[in-house]
Phi, psi and omega in degrees: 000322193287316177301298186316311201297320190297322202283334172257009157275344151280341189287306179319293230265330172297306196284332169312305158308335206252316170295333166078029182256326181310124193289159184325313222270320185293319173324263174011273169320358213211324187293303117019274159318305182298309160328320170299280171317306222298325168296012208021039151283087161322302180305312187301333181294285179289003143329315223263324166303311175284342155310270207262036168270302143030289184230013190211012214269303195316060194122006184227051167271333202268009178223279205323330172297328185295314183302325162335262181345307190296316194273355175268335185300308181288327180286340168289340179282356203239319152321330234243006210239000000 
């Protein structure tokens, strides 16, 4: 169920990106995040997340819960080491 949720919620969020529909601000924000992992920073990431559940929910409704799920998975994960 949990795979299910993430996988169309990437799927949601692939096609958003590729339609050029994600508003400037989601960009922005997501850009943030990714930035964020890639520095393996988790907390900052999920800092990054809650903007933009925030200024964005509206039409990222159908994604922003998986990337949740994925970035509390990595941060638990980053505890455990």
């Amino acid at each position: 169920m949990l795979y299910c949720m993430i996988c169309r919620g990437a799927g949601n969020l692939y096609e958003q990106m590729s339609g050029n529909t994600l508003s400037s601000s989601a960009v922005s924000n997501l850009s943030a995040l990714v930035q964020a992992l890639n520095a393996g920073d988790a907390d900052e990431a999920l800092k990054k997340h809650h903007l933009l559940v925030g200024t964005d929910w509206t039409g990222n409704q159908m994604w922003l819960p998986g990337v949740k799920t994925i970035l509390t998975l990595t941060q638990q994960a980053g505890k455990t080491k």
